[in-house]
C-alpha positions as CSV (number, residue, x, y, z in Angstrom):
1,X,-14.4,23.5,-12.0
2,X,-13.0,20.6,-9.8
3,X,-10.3,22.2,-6.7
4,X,-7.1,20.3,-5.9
5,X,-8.3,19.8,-2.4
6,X,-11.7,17.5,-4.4
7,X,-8.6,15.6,-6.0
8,X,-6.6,15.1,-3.5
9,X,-9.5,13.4,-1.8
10,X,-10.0,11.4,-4.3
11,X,-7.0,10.3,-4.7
12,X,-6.9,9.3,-1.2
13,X,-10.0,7.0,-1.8
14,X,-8.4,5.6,-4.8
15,X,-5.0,4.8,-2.8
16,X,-7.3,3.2,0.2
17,X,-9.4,1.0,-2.3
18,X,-6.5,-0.2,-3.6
19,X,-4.6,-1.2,-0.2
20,X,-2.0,1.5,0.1
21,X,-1.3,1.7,3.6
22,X,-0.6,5.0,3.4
23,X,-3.1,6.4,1.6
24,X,-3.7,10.1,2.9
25,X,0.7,10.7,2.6
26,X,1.2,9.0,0.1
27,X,-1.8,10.7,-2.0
28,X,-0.4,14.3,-0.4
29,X,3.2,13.4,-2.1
30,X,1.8,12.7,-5.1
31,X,0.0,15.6,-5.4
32,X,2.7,17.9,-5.1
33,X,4.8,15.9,-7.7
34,X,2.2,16.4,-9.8
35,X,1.2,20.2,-9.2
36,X,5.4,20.2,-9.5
37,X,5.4,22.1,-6.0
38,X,7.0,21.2,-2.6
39,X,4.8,18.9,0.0
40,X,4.7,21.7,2.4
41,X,2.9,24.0,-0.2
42,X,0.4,21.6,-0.8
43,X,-1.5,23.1,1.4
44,X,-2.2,26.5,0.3
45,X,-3.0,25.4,-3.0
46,X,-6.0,23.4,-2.2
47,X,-8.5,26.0,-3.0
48,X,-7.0,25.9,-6.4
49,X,-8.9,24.4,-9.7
50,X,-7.4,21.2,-11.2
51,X,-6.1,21.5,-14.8
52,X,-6.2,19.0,-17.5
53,X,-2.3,18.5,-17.6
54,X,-1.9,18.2,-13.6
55,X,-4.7,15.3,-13.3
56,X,-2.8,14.0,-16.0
57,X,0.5,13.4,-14.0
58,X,-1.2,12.5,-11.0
59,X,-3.0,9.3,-13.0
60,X,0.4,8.5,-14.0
61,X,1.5,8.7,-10.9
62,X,-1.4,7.0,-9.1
63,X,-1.7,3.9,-11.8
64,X,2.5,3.1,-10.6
65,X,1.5,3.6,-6.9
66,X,-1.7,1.3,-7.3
67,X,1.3,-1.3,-9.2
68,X,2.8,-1.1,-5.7
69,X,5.5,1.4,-7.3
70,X,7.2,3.4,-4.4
71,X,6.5,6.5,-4.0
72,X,10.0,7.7,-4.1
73,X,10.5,5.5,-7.6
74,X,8.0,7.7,-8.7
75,X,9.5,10.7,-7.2
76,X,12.7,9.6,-8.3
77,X,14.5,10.5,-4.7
78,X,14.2,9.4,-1.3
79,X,15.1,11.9,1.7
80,X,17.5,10.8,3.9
81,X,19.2,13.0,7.1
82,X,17.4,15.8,5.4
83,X,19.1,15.7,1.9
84,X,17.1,14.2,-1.2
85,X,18.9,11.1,-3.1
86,X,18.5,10.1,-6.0
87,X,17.0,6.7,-6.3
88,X,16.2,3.2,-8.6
89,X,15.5,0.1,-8.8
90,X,19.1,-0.5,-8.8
91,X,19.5,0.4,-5.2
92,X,18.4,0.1,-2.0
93,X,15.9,2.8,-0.7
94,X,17.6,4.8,2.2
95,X,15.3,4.4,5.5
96,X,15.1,5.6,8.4
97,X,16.8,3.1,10.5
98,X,19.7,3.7,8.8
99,X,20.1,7.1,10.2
100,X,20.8,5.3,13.6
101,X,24.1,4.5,11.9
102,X,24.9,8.0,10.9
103,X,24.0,9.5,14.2
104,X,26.3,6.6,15.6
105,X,29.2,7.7,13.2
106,X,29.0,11.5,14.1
107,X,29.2,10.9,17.7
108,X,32.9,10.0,17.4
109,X,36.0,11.2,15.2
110,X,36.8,10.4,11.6
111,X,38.5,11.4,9.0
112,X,38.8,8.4,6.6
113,X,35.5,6.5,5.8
114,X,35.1,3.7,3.9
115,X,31.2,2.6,3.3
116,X,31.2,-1.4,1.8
117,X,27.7,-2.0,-0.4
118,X,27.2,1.3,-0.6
119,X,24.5,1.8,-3.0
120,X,22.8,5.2,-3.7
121,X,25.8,6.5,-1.2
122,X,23.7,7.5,0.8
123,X,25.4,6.8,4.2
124,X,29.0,7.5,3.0
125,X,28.0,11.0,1.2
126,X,25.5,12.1,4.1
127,X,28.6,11.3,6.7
128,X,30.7,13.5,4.2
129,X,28.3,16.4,3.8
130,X,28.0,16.2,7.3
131,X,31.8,16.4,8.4
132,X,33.7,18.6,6.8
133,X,37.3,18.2,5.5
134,X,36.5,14.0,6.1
135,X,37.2,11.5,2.9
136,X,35.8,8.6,1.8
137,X,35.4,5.4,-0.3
138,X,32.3,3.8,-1.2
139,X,32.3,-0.1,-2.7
140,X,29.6,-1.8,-4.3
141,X,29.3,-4.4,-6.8
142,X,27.3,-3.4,-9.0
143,X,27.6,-0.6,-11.5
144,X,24.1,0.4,-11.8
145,X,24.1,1.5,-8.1
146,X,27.5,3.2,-8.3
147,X,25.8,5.2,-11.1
148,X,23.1,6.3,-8.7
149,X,25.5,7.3,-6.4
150,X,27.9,8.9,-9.1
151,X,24.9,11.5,-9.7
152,X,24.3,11.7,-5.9
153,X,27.8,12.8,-5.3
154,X,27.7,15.1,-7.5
155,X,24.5,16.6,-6.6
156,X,25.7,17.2,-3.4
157,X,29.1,18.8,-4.7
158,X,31.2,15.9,-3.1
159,X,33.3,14.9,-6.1
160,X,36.3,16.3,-4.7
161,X,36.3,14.0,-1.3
162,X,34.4,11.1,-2.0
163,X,35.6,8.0,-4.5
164,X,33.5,5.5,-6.0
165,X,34.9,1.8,-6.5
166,X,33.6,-1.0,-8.1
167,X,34.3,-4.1,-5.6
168,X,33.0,-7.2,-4.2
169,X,33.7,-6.5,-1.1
170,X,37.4,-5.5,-0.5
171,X,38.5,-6.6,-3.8
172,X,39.5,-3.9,-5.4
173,X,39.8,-1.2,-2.7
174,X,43.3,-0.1,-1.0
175,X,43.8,2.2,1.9
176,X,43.4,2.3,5.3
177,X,40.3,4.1,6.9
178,X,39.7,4.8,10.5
179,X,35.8,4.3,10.1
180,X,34.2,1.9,8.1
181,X,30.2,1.0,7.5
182,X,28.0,-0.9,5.9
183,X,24.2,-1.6,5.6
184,X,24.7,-5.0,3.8
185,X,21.9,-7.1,2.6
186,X,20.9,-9.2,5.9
187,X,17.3,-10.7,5.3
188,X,17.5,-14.5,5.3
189,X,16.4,-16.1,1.9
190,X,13.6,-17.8,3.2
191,X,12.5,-14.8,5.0
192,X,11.8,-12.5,1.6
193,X,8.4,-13.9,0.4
194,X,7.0,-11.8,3.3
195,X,8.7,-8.7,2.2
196,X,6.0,-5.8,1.2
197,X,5.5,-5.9,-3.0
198,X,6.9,-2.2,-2.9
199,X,10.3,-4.3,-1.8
200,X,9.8,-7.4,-3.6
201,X,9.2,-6.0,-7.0
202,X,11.0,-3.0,-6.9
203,X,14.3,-3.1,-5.2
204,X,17.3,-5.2,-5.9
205,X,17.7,-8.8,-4.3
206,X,21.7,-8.7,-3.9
207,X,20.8,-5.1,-1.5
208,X,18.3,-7.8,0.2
209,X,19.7,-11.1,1.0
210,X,22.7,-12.5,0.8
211,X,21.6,-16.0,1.5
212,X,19.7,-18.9,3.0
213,X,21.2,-17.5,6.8
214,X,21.1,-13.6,6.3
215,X,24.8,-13.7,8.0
216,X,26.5,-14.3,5.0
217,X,27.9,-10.7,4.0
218,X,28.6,-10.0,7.6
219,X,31.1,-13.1,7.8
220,X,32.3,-11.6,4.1
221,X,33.2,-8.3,5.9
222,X,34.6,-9.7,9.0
223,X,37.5,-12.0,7.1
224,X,38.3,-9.3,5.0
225,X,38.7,-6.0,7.4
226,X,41.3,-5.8,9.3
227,X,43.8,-4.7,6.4
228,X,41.9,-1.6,5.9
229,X,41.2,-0.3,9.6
230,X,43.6,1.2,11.5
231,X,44.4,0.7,14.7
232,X,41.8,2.3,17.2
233,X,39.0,2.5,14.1
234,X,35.6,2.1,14.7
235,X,33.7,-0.2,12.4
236,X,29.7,0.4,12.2
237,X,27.5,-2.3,10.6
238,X,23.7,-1.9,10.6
239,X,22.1,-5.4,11.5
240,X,18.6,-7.1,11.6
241,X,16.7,-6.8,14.9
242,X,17.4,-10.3,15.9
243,X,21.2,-10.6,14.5
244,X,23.5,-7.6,16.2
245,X,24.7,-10.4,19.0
246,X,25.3,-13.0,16.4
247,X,27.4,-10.1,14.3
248,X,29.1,-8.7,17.6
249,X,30.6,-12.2,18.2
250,X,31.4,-12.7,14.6
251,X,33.7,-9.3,14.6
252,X,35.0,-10.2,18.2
253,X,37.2,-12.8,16.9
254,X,39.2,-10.1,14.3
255,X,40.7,-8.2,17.3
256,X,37.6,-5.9,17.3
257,X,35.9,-5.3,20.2
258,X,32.6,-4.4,20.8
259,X,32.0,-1.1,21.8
260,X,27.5,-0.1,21.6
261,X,24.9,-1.5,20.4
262,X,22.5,1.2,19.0
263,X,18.9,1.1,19.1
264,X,16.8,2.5,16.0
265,X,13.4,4.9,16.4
266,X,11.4,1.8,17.2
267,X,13.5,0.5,20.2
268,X,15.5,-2.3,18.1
269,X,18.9,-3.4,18.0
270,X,20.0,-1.6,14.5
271,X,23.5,-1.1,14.3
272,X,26.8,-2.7,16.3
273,X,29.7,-0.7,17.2
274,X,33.1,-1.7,17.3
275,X,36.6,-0.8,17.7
276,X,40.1,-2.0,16.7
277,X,42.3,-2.9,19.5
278,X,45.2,-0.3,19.4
């Protein structure tokens, strides 16, 4: 009888024929999901024989990935500063750039967060978890993604300190925060045809773009913050490599001033820093 360790290495072949990138990581993920064990257990169970029910969820799972199907769509989550979320189609996959922006947040005090676009709630429910006694708002547009995050806050036992509004920006939020974030959409129109398919097909546009410039939302945010940041808040917005000077002036002219500009994993400008003038 065939081992897990033969099948994984097909798998791998499989993944590399078909022009996964990632083939050996993204076959080991798979793997698990199918043997329904952790990634770090795949190991010892190598030696194992393959069943007729686990090969087949892996060809499930291999004839989505070959689709270009992420592998956390197939999963179902995506981990992010060490906590699983729950994603879809309807939202944009946390990555790890955007940890930059946490990291960025937890160096300095808050109490009051409000996260604009938020998505799977991923940034505003990690800076949560991560701070105790700390509340927060999280705005998006669409309903679908609030849903995501809906199940994410309660999966992470949040309901209590975390609030989940429906908005176009600030059009239906109140308060005053003394942080607020955002990952908006910031790719450039023109700019999305040489997106991977995994993006392109699978995750939504209005998380993507927001127009022909890619500085659309960030103008958005800027005319509409001060009203909810108190004096002396920080304000965090993650950026394009090429875009945190263009978004640093933009926020410079609503009595914010800048205060870092934070490098992701890579060594590129991620996120912009910025304070109200008390």
């Amino acid at each position: 009888m065939s081992t897990i360790a033969a099948a994984l290495a097909s798998a791998v072949a499989e993944l590399r024929a078909g022009g996964i990138d990632n083939a050996p990581g993204d076959a080991r993920r798979l793997m698990a999901h199918a043997l329904g064990i952790a990634p770090d257990r795949l190991t010892l169970a190598l030696p194992e024989p393959v069943t007729p029910d686990m090969l087949a969820r892996l060809d499930r799972a291999m004839k989505d990935r070959l689709e270009r199907k992420p592998v956390s769509h197939i999963l179902g989550y995506r981990q992010f500063w060490g906590r699983d979320f729950k994603v879809s189609p309807a939202v944009l996959d946390p990555r790890p750039e955007t940890e930059t922006l946490i990291a960025a947040a937890l160096a300095g005090p808050f109490s009051r967060v409000l996260d604009l676009g938020t998505g799977s709630g991923c940034i505003l429910l990690t800076l949560l978890a991560e701070r105790a006694g700390a509340t927060g708002t999280g705005a998006d547009i669409s309903s679908d993604a609030l849903a995501v995050a809906v199940e994410n806050r309660a999966a992470l036992g949040l309901d209590d300190r975390a609030v989940l509004v429906q908005s176009d920006w600030f059009t239906s939020l109140a308060g005053r925060f003394d942080l607020i974030v955002s990952n908006p959409p910031y790719i450039a129109l023109p700019e999305m045809a040489g997106l991977a398919p995994e993006v392109l097909r699978w995750e939504p546009m209005m998380a993507l773009t927001p127009g022909p410039g890619g500085l659309e939302a960030y103008r958005a945010i800027a005319a509409g913050i001060l009203p909810y940041l108190m004096p002396g808040g920080r304000v965090l917005l993650e950026t394009g490599p090429t875009q945190a000077d263009a978004v640093a002036e933009m926020f410079a002219g609503e009595r914010l001033d800048p205060v870092a500009l934070h490098k992701d994993m890579d060594g590129r400008d991620r996120v912009v820093e910025l304070r109200r003038r008390a």
